[in-house]
N, C-alpha and C positions, 0 to 999 in steps of 0.2 A: 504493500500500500504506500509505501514510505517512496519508493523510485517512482512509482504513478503520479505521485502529490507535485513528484519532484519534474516530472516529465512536464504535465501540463502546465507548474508554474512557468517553467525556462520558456513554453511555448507561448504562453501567456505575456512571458516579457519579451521576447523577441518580434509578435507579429502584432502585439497591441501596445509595447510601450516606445516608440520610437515614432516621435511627431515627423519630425523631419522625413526621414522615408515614407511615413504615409503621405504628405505632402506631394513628392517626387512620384507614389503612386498613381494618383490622382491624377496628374498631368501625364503620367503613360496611357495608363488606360480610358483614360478621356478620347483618347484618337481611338480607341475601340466601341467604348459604348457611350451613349447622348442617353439624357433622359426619355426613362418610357424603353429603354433597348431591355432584353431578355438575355442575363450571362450566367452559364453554364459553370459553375465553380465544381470541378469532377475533384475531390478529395482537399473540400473545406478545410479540414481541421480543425483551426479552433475560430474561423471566421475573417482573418486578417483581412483576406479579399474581398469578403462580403462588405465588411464595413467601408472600405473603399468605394467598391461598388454602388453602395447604398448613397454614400454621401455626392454619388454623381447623379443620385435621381434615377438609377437602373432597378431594374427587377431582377430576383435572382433566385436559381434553386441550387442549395446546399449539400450539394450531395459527399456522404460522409458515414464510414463502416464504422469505423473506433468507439465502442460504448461511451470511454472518457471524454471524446472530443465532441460524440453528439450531447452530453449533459453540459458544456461548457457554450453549443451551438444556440442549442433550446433557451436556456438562460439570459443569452447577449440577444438571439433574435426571434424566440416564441414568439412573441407578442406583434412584430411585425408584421403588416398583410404581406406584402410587397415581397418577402423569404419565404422560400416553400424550403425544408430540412426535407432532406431525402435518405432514410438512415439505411441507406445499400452501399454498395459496392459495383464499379460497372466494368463491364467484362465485351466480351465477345458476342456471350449467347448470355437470355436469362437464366436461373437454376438458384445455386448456390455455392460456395467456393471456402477453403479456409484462410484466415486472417491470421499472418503472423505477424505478433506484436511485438514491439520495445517498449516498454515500460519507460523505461529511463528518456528514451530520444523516440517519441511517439512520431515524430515527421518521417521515420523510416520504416516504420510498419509498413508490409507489402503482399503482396500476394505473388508476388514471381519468387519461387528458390531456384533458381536460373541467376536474376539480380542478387539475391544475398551470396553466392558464391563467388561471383563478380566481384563485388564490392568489398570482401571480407577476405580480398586478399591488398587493400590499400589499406598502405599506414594507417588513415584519415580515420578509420573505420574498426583500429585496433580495438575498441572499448565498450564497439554497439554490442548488446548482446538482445537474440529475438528470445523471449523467455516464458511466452506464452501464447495460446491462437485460441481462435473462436471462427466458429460457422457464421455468413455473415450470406445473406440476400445478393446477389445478382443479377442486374438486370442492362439494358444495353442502352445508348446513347439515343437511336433508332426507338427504343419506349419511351425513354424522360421526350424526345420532340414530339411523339404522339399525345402525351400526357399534359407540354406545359409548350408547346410551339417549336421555332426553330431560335437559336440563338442569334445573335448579333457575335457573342461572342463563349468560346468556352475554353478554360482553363483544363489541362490536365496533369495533376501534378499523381502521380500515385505508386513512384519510386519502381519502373522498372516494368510497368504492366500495360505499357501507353499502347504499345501494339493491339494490346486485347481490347483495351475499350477503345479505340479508332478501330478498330476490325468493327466491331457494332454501328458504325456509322454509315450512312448509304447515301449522304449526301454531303456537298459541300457545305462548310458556314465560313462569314464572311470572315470571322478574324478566330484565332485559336493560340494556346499556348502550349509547349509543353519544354519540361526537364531536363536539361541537359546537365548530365554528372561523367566526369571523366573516365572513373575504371568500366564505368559503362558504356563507351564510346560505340561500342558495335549495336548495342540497345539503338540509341539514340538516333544512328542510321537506319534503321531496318523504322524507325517510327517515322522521319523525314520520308521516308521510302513509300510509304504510305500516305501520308499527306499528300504528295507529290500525284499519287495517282486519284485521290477524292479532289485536288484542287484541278485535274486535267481536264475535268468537263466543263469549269466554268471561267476558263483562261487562264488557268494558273497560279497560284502563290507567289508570294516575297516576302522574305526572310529577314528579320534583324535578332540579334543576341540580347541581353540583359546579364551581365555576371552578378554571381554573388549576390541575391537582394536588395542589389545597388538602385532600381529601378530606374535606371537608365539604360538606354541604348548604347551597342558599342560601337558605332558610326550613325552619320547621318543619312548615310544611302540602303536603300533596304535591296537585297541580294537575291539573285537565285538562287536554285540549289548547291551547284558547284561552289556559288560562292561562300553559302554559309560553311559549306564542308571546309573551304580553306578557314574561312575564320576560324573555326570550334578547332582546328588543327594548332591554331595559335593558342589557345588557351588551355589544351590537351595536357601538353607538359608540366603547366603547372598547378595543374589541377584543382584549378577555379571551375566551379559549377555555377550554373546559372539557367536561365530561361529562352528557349526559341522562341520566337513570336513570326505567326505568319497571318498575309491577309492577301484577302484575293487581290490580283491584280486588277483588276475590273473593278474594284471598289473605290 
């Protein structure tokens, strides 16, 4: 209970207590969603995004496995209309799936043991330990737009699973995010790989980076495919993680 308390405090402080980055949020993701847009937050956590979100006058569904993180969701935004908390996990196919957790570093919880093998041979990662799972609802990207529309924009942050929930998806949306971590670098390809063929029917994608939680962009020019590969090649080495951001080119 004691590494739990401890998990969501640190989560707690790093995605709600820093004005100034929320700040620098805001003005990111302001070129994705305008008041009244519909954003797809795939592995909320304890909300960082949401409140972002919220405060640009967006709508959002929370979608989110973690028992701890949905009692920390439900909390900050029950009461909101405008939040819909989705306490699944999103996958491929619907069904069910297991959740393995870190108590201590709840952001790493995952559903790939593919990515925890990856990851758990970098330094960075000597101290994560996954020390308990749970069955947890899954359902596909392909439901949540039949359920709540199509997004303007969708986050997927969900350490190493991104493949399986874009594989649920069967349409383009205009702007999307997802994870880039370095020992993961084959991951992260095989997920661009797949963008690349959902963005082909509607012109295409373009790509900018965000390292680190920095919320900023790491140029002014947004890149094709090749080009973000060279980029995330620059940041490979030294194993800065960070965010892809893509948005159709037609937008």
């Amino acid at each position: 209970m004691l590494a739990r308390a401890w998990g969501i405090t640190r989560s707690l402080a790093v995605y709600h207590g820093q004005p100034a980055k929320h700040r620098r949020a805001r003005q990111l993701y302001g070129q994705f969603l305008s008041p009244g847009d519909l954003g797809f937050d795939i592995g909320a956590h304890v909300g960082g995004r949401v409140r972002t979100w919220r405060r640009l006058g967006a709508r959002v569904v929370a979608v989110e496995p973690q028992p701890d993180c949905l009692r920390v969701l439900r909390l900050g935004f029950g009461r909101d209309a405008d939040v819909t908390i989705e306490p699944t996990a999103v996958g491929a196919r619907s069904g069910s799936a297991r959740l393995e957790l870190s108590s201590a570093t709840p952001t790493v919880s995952t559903m790939s043991s593919s990515w925890i093998e990856s990851v758990t041979a970098d330094p960075s990662f000597a101290g994560v330990r996954w020390d308990r799972s749970v069955e947890v609802p899954v359902v596909t990207l392909d439901d949540l737009i039949a359920r709540h529309g199509v997004p303007a924009f969708c986050k997927v942050d969900v350490e190493g699973f991104e493949v399986d929930v874009l594989a649920g998806l069967s349409r383009p949306v205009r702007g999307l995010s997802f994870e880039y971590l370095p020992p993961a670098h084959d991951a992260a390809l095989a997920t661009l790989e797949l963008v690349e063929r959902l963005g082909a029917t509607a012109g295409g994608y373009r790509y900018n980076y965000s390292p680190v939680e920095t919320m900023r962009f790491a140029g002014d020019r947004w890149l094709d495919a090749a080009g973000l590969v060279r980029l995330l090649e620059t940041y490979r080495p030294a194993g800065r993680s960070g965010d892809v951001y893509a948005r159709l080119a037609a937008s």
